[in-house]
C-alpha positions in Angstrom: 7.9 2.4 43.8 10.2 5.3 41.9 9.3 8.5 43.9 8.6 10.7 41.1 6.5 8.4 39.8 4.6 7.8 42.1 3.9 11.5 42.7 3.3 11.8 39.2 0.9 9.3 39.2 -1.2 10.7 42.7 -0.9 14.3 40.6 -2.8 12.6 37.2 -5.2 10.6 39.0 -6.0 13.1 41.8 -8.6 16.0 41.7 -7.1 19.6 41.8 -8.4 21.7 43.6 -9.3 24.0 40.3 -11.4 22.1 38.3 -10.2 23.9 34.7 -6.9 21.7 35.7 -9.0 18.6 35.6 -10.8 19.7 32.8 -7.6 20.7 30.6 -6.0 17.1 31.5 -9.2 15.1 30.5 -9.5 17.1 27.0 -5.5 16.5 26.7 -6.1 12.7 27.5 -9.3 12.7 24.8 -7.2 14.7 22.4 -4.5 12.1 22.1 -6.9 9.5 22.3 -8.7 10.8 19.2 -5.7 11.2 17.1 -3.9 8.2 18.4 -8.0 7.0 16.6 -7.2 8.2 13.6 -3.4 7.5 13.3 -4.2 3.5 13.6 -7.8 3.7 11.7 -6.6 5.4 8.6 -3.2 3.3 8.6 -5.2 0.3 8.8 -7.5 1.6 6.4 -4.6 2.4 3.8 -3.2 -1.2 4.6 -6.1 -2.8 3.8 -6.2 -0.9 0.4 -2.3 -1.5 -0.2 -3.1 -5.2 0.1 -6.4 -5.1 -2.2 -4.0 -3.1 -5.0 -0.8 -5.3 -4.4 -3.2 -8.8 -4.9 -4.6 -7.4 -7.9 -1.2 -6.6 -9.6 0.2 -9.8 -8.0 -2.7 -11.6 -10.1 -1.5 -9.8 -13.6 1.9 -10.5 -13.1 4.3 -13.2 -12.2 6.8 -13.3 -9.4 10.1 -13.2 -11.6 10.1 -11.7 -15.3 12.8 -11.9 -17.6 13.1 -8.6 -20.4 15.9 -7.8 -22.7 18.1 -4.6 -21.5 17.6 -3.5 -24.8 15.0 -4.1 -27.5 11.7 -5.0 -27.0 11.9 -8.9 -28.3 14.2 -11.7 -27.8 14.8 -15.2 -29.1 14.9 -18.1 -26.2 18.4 -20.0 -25.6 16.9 -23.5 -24.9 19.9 -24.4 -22.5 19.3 -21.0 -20.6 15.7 -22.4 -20.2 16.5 -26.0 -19.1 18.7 -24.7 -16.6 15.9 -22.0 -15.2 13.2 -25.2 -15.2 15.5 -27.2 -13.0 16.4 -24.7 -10.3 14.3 -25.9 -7.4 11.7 -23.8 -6.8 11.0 -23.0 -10.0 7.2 -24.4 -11.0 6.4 -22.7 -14.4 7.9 -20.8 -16.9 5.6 -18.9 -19.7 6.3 -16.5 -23.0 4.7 -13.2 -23.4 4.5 -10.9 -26.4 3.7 -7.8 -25.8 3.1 -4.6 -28.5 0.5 -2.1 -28.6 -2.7 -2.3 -31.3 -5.4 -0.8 -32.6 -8.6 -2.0 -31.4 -12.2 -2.1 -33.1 -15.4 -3.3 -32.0 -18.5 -1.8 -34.5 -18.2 1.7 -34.7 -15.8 2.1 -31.7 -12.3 2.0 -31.7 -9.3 2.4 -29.0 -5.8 1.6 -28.5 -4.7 -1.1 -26.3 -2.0 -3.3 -25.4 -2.2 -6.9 -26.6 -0.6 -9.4 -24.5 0.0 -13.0 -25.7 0.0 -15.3 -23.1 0.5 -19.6 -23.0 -1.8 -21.9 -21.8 -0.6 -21.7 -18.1 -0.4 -18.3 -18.0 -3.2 -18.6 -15.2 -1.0 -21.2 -13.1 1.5 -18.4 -13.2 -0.1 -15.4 -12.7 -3.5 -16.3 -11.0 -5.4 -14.0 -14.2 -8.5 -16.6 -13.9 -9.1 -14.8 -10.2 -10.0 -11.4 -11.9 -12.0 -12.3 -14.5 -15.5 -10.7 -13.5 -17.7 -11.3 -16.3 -17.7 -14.7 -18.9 -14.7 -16.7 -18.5 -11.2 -17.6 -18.5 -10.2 -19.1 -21.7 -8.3 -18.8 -24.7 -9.6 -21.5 -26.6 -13.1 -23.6 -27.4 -11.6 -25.9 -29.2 -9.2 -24.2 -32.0 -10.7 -21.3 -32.1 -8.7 -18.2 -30.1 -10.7 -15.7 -27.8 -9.4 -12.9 -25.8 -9.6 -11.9 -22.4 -10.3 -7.8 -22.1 -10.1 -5.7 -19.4 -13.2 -4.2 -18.4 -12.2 -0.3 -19.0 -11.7 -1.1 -22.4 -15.1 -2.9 -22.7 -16.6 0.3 -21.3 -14.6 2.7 -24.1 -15.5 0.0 -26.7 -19.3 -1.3 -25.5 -18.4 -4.7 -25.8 -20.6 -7.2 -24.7 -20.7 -11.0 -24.5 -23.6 -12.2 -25.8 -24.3 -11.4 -29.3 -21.0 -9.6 -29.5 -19.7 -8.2 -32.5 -16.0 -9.5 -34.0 -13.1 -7.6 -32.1 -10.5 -6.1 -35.0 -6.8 -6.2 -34.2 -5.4 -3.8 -36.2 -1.1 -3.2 -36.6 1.2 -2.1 -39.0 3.1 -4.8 -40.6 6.8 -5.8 -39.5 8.6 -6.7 -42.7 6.5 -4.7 -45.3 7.5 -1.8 -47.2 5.3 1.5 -47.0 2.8 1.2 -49.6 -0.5 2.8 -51.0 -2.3 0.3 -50.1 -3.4 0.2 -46.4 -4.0 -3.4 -46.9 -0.8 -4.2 -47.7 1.0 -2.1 -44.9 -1.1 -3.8 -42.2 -2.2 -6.9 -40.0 -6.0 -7.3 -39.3 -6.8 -10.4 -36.7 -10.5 -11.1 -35.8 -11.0 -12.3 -32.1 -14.5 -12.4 -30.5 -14.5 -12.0 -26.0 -14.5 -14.9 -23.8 -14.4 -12.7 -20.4 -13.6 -9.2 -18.8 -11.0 -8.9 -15.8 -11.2 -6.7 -13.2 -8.1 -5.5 -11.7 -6.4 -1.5 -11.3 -8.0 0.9 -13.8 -4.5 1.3 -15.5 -4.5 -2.1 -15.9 -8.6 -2.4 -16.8 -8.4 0.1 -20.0 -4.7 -0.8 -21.0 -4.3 -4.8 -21.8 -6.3 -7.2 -24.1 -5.4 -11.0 -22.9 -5.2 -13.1 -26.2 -3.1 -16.9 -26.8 0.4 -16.1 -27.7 0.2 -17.8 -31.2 -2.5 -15.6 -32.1 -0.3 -12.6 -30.6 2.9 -13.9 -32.3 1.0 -14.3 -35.9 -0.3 -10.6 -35.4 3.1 -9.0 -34.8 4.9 -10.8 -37.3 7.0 -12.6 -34.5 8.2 -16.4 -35.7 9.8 -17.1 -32.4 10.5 -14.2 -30.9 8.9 -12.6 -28.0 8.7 -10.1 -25.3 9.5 -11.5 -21.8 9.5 -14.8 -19.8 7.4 -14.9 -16.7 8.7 -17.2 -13.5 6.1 -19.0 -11.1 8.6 -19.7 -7.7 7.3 -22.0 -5.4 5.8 -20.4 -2.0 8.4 -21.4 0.0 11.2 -20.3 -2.1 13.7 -17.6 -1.3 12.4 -14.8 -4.1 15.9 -12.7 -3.8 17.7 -15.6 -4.0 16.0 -16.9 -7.1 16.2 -13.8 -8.7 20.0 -13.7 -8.3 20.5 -17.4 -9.6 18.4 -16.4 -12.6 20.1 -13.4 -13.4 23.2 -15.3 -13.6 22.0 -17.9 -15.8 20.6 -15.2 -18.1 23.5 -13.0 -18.3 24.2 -9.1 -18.3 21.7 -8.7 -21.2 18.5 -9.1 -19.7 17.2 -8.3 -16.3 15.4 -10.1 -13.7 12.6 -8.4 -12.0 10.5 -8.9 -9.0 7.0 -7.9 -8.5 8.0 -5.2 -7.0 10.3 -3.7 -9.8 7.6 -4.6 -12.8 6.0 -1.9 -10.7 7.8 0.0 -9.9 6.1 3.8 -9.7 3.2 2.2 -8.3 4.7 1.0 -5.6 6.7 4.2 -4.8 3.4 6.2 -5.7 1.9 4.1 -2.4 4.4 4.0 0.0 5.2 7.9 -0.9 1.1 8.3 0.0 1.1 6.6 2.9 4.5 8.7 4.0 1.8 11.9 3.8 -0.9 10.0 5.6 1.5 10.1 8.1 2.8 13.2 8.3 -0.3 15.0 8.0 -1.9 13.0 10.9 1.5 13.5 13.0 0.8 16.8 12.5 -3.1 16.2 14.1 -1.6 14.4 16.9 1.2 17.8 17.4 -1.8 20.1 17.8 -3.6 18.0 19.9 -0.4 17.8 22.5 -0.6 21.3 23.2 -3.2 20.7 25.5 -1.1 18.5 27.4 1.6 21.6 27.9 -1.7 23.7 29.1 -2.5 21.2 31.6 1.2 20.7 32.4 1.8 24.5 33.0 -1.6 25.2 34.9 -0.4 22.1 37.4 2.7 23.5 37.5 1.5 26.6 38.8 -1.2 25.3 41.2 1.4 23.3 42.5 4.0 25.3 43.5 3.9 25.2 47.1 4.2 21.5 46.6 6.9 22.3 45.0 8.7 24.1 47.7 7.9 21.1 50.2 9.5 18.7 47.9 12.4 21.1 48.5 12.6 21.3 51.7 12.5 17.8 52.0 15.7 17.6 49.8 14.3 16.6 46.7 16.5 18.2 43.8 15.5 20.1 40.9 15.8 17.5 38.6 13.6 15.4 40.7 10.9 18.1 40.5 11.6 18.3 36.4 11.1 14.2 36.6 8.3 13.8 38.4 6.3 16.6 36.2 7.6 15.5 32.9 6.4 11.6 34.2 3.3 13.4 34.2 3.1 14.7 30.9 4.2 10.7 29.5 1.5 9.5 31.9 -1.1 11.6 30.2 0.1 11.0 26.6 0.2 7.3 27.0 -3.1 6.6 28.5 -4.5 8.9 25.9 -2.1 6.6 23.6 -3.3 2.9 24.9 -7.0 4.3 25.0 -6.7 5.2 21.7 -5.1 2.1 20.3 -7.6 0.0 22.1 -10.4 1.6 20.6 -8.8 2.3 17.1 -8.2 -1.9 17.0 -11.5 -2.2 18.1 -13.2 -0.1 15.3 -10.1 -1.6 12.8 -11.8 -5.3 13.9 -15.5 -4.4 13.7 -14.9 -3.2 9.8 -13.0 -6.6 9.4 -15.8 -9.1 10.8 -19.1 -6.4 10.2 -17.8 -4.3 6.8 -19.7 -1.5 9.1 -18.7 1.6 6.5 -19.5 0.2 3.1 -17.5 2.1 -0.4 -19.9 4.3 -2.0 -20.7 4.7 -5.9 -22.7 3.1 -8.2 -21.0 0.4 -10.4 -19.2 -3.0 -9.7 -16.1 -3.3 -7.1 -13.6 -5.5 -6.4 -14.4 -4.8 -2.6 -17.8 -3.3 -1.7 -16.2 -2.3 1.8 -13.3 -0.5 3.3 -10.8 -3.1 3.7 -8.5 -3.0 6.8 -5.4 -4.3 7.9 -3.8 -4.1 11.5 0.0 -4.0 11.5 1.7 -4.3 14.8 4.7 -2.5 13.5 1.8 0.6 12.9 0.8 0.3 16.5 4.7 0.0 17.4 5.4 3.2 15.4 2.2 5.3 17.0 3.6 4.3 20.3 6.6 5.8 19.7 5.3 8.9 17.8 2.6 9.6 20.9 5.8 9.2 23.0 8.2 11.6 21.3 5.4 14.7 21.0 4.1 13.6 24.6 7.8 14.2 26.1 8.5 17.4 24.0 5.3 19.0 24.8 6.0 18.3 28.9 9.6 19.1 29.0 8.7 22.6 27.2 6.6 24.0 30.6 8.8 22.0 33.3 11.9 23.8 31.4 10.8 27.3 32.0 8.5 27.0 33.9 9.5 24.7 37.3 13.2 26.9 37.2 10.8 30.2 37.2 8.8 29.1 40.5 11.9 27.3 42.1 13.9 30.3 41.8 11.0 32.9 43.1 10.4 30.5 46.0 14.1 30.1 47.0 14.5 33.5 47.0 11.2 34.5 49.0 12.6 31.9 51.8 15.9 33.8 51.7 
């Protein structure tokens, strides 16, 4: 066995013989065991909100969408779109039109964005999962209905049964300004068929409606404002995207998930960068405990020290086996932690012990969780770091102070 290790080892797990020492050490093993606690708890906690938000958007939108660099609308090149249908991997391909409109329901009214969507738009997207209330459908029979989102049911007081007509109001494409409102407008009647449930920004911002009805609203013949990609699971996404892009050409863009979302995603992982931080921070206050403990041994120990020295151990043998100590008390503070972070992390999984509070209805009535093993990885590392910094800080000074007063009291 390594010397200083071992020594190190006999100096944690032996009682001193001042019993603050073994007090300090146990409060600097509890204090990195609480905020190694709440490092993995609240990551995990965050995780399992990240992936809540990231399946709702990832139920709105499509894996690839194709937009015009400039403009809002487009015409389709048919041989661009054969080509995109037989690139394996591809599964669906649907239009959208997109443009904002006046909504109003009775006496209410509100602006909204209405999106006009084809038949498989859930095959795409996976829409059908969010819709909380009614249905998923666009038709009964020829008639067109509208999935809305349920912030704008709330503005509007729309309900289901016995629901008033929904008024689509825009201004008219190809008309001249007149007098006349009715001439300088388009009016569409649509009655509910469902509300989704998704991200508030999401909830109180999009009206779901069939794209002919969209396309006759906004004066578009065939024009519209983006075509969404369903890849197959097992596809290469990146790869896709490239191939499409250069099918498509300079002139539009191919995004990902990821960049149809950009600021939300930067919004979350710039929030979870804080989370961090801030508990990084808990975890740098609680280490001063362990340079206490470190310097109190230190002391205490110094005629231990002088034996070592007499026996020939070196100085940096001395600085090894006390700065050993320090890891040794950071890391089972560390794997204590961890175990019992993952522990609580598991019972929320299986038990949903801490339930959200608020009246109203949820996606998730529980904090949702998520253990990453590249979060326990990166605590392991952080405990590490501050657990070596705060012991080298007292051997530094410290062991040279009572090395030199010794070796000078023996001269």
């Amino acid at each position: 066995m390594n010397f200083p290790f071992f020594i190190a080892r006999r100096y944690v797990m032996a009682k001193k013989s001042h019993n603050a020492i073994n007090v300090i050490a146990t409060i600097s093993i509890l204090g990195i065991s609480v905020g190694t606690i709440a490092f993995i708890t609240i990551l995990s906690v965050f995780n399992g909100f990240d992936e809540v938000v990231r399946g709702l958007f990832n139920s709105f939108y499509a894996d690839l969408e194709i937009v015009p660099k400039q403009g809002k609308t487009f015409m389709i090149n048919q041989d661009n779109l054969e080509e995109i249908q037989n690139l394996k991997g591809v599964l669906h391909i649907g239009n959208i039109v997109e443009e904002n409109a006046l909504l109003i329901y009775g006496s209410r009214q509100t602006v909204a964005t209405v999106r006009g969507v084809d038949s498989n738009y859930a095959a795409i997207t996976g829409m059908d999962t969010l819709v909380a209330d009614g249905e998923f459908s666009l038709y009964k029979g020829t008639t067109p209905f509208a999935i809305v989102g349920r912030g704008i049911k709330y503005t509007l007081n729309m309900e289901l049964e016995f629901a008033d007509v929904l008024k689509l109001v825009v201004p008219r494409r190809s008309e001249k300004i007149s007098l006349d409102p009715n001439r300088s407008l388009n009016t569409k009647l649509i009655r509910p068929s469902g509300f989704f449930v998704s991200q508030p920004e999401l909830e109180i911002k999009y009206v779901i409606v069939p794209l002919r009805f969209a396309q006759s609203l906004f004066d578009y013949e065939n024009e519209i404002s983006a075509l969404e990609i369903k890849l197959d699971e097992n596809s290469n996404e990146s790869r896709m995207q490239k191939q499409i892009q250069e099918i498509v050409g300079d002139k539009f863009l191919v995004k990902n998930r990821i960049q149809q979302n950009e600021l939300l995603y930067k919004t979350m992982r710039s929030e979870k960068w804080a989370i961090f931080f801030i508990l990084f921070f808990i975890l740098l206050v609680a280490s001063f405990n362990v340079v206490g403990s470190l310097a109190m041994l230190i002391i205490e120990k110094k005629n231990d020290i002088q034996t070592l020295r007499h026996l020939g151990s070196t100085m940096r043998t001395i600085k090894k086996t006390f700065l050993l100590e320090g890891l040794l008390i950071s890391m089972v503070g560390a794997i204590a932690g961890l175990i019992i972070g993952s522990l609580i992390c598991i019972a929320q999984q299986e038990f949903g012990l801490v339930k959200l509070q608020g009246e109203g209805f949820f996606v998730i009535d529980v904090y949702p969780v998520k253990i990453m093993f590249s979060d326990i990885i990166l605590v392991l590392l952080v405990v590490t770091a501050i657990g070596f910094f705060a012991s080298w800080y007292p051997i530094r000074f410290i062991t040279r102070k009572y090395i030199s007063i010794d070796t000078q009291s023996s001269e």
